[in-house]
MDAnalysis code that builds the backbone (N, CA, C; Angstrom):
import MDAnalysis as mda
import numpy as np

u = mda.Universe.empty(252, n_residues=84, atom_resindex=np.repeat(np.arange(84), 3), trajectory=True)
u.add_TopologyAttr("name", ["N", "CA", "C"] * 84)
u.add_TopologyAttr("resid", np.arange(1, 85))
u.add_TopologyAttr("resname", ["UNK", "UNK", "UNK", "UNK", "UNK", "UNK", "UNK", "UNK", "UNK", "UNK", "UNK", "UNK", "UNK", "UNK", "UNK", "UNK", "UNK", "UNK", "UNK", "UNK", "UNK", "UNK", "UNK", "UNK", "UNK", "UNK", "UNK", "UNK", "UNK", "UNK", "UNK", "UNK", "UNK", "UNK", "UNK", "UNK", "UNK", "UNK", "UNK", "UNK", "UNK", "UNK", "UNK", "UNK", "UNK", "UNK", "UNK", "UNK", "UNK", "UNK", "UNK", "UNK", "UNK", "UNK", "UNK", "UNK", "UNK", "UNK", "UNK", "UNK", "UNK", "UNK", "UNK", "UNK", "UNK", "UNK", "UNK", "UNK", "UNK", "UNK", "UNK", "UNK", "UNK", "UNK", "UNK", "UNK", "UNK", "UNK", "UNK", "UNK", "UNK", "UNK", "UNK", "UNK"])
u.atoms.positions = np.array([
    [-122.756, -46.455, 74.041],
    [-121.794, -46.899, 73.047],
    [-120.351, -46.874, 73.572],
    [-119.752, -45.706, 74.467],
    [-118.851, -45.793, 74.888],
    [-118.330, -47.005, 75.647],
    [-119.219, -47.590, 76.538],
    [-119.272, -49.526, 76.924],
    [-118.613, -50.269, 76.407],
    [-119.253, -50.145, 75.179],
    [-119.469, -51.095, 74.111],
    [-117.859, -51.027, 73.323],
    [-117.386, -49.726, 73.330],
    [-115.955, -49.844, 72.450],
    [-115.118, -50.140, 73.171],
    [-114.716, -49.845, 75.017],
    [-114.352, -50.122, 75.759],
    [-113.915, -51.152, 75.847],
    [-115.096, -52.214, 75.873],
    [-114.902, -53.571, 75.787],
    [-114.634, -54.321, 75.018],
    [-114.841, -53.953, 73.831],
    [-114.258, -54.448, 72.386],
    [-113.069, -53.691, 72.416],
    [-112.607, -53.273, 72.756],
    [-110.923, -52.883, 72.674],
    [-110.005, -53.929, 73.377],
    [-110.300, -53.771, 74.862],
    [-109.907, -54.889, 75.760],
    [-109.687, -56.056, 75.028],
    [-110.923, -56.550, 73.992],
    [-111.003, -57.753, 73.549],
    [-109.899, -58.003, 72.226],
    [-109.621, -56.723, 71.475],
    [-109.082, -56.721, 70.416],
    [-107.246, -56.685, 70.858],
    [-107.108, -55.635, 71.638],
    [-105.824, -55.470, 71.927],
    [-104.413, -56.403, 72.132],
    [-105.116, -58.540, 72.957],
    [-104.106, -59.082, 72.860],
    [-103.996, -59.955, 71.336],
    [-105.143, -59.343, 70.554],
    [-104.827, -60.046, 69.440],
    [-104.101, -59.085, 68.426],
    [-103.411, -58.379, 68.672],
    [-103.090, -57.779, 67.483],
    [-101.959, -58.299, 66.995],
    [-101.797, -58.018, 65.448],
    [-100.534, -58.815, 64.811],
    [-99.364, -58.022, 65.028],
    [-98.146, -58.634, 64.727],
    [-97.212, -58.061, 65.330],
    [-96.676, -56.512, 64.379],
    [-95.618, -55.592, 64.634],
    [-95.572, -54.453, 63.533],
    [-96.918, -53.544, 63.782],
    [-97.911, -53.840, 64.324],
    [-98.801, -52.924, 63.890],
    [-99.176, -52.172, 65.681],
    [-99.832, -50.970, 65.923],
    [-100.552, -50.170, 66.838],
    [-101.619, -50.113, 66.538],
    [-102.385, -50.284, 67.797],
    [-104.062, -49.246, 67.639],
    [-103.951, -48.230, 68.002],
    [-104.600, -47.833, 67.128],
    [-104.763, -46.356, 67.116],
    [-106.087, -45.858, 67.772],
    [-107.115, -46.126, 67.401],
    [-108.601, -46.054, 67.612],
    [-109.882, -46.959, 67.157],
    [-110.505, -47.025, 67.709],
    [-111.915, -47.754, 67.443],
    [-113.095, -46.778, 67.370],
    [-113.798, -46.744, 66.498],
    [-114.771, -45.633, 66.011],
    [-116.053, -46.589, 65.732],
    [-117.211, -46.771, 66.372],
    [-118.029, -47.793, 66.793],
    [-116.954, -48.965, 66.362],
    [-117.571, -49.519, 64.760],
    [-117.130, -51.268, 64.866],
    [-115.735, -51.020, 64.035],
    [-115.265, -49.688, 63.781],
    [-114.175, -49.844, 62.574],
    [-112.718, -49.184, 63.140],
    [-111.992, -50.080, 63.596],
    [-110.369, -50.493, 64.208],
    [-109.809, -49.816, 63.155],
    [-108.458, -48.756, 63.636],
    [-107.778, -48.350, 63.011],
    [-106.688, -48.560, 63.502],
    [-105.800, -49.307, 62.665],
    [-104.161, -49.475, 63.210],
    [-103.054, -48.715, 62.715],
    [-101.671, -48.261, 62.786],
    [-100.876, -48.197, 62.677],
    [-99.293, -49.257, 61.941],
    [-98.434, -48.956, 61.043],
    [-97.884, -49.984, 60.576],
    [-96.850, -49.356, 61.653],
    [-95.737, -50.260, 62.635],
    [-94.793, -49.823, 62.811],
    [-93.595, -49.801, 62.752],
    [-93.481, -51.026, 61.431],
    [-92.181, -51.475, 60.324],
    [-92.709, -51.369, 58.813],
    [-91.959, -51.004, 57.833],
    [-92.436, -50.808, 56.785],
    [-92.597, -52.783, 56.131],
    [-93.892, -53.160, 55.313],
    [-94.264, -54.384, 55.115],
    [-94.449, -54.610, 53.723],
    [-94.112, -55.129, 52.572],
    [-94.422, -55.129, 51.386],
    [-95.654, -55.132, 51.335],
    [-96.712, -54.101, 50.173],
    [-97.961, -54.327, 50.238],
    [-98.960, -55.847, 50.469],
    [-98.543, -56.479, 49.193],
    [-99.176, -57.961, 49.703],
    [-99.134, -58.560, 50.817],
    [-98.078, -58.386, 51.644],
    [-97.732, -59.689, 52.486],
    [-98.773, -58.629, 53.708],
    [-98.610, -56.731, 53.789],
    [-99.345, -56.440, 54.627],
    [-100.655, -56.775, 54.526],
    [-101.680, -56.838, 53.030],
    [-103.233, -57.226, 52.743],
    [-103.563, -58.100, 53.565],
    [-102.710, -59.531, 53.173],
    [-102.839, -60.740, 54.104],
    [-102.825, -60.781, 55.249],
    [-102.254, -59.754, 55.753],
    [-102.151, -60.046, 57.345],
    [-103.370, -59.131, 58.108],
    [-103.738, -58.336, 57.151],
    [-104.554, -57.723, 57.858],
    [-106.095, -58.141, 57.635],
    [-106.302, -58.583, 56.369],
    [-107.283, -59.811, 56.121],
    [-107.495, -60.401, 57.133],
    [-106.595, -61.380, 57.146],
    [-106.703, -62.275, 58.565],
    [-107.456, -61.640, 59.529],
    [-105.950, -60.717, 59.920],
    [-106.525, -60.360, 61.301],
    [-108.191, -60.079, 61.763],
    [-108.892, -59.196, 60.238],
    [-110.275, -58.867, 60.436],
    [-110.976, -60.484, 60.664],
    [-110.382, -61.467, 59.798],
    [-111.382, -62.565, 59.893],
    [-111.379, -62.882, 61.461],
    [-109.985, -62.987, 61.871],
    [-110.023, -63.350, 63.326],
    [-111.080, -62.582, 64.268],
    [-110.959, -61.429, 64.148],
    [-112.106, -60.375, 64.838],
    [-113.140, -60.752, 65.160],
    [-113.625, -61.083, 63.368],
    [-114.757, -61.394, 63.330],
    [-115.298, -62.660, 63.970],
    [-114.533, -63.460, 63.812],
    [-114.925, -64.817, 64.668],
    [-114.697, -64.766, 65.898],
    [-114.089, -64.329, 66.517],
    [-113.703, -64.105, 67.622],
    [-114.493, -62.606, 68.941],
    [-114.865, -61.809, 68.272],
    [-114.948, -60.369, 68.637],
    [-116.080, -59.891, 68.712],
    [-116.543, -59.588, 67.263],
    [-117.769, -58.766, 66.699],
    [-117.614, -59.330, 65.261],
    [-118.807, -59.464, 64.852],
    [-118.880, -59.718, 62.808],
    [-118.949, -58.610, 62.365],
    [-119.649, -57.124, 63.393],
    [-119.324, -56.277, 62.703],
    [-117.764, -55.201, 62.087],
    [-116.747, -55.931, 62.815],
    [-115.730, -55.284, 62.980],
    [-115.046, -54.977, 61.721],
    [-114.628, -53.990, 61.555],
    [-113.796, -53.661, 60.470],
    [-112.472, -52.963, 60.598],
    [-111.043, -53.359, 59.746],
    [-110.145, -53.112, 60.145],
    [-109.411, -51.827, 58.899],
    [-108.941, -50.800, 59.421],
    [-107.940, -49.855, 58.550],
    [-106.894, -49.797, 58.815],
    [-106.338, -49.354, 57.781],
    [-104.771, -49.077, 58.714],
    [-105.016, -46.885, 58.845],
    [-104.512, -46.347, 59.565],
    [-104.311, -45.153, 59.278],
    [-103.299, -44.164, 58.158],
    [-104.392, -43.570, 57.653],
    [-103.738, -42.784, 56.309],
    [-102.490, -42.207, 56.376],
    [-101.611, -42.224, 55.759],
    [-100.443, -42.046, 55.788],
    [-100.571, -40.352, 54.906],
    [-99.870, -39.340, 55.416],
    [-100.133, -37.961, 54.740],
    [-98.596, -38.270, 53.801],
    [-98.607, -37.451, 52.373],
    [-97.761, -37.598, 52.025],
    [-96.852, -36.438, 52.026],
    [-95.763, -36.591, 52.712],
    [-94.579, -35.757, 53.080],
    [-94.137, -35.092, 52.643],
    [-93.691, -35.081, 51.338],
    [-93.244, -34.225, 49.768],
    [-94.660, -33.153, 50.069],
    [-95.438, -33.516, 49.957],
    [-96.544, -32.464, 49.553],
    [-97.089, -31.735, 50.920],
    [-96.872, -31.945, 51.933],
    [-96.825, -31.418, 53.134],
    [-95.151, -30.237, 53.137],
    [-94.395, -30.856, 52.637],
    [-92.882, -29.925, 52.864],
    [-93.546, -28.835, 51.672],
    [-93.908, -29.045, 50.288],
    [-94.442, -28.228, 49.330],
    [-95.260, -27.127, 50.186],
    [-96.179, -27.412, 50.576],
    [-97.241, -26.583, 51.407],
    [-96.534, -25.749, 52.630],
    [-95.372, -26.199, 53.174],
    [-95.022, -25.228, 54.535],
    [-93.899, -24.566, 53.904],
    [-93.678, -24.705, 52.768],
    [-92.040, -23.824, 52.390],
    [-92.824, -22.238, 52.610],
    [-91.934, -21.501, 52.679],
    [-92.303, -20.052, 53.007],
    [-93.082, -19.883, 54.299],
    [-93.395, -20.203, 55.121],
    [-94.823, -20.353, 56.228],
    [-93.143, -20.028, 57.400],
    [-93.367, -18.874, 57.666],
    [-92.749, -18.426, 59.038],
    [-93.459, -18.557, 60.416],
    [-92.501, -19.552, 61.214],
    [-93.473, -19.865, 62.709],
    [-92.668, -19.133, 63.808],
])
């Protein structure tokens, strides 16, 4: 399997849309990065696409995420008091 993502990376990497990073490939399911903030809709669409492109292009099994964003407020909540 390791082959197999190898080479589907290679394959994925000059297509990526612009604003965004890979992050990882986990068998068929691509995880990207945003690296400008994008109004929700206009990001759906683009990343739509991009999977259709994949798919025609790549693997049909491919599937695209973006990576979870932790939310910050509630991360600063959780370390107040925590001496390092």
């Amino acid at each position: 399997m390791p082959q197999l993502e190898a080479a589907l990376e290679l394959a994925i990497l000059p297509l990526l849309p612009p604003n965004t990073e890979f992050v990882r490939l986990q068998g068929r399911r691509l995880t990207l990065r945003m690296l400008a903030p994008m109004p929700t809709p206009e990001r759906g669409h683009m990343l739509l696409e991009f999977e259709r492109r994949l798919r025609r292009e790549v693997d049909q099994k491919l599937e695209v995420f973006l990576e979870p964003k932790g939310d910050v407020n509630t991360l600063r909540v959780r370390l107040r008091g925590v001496k390092l």
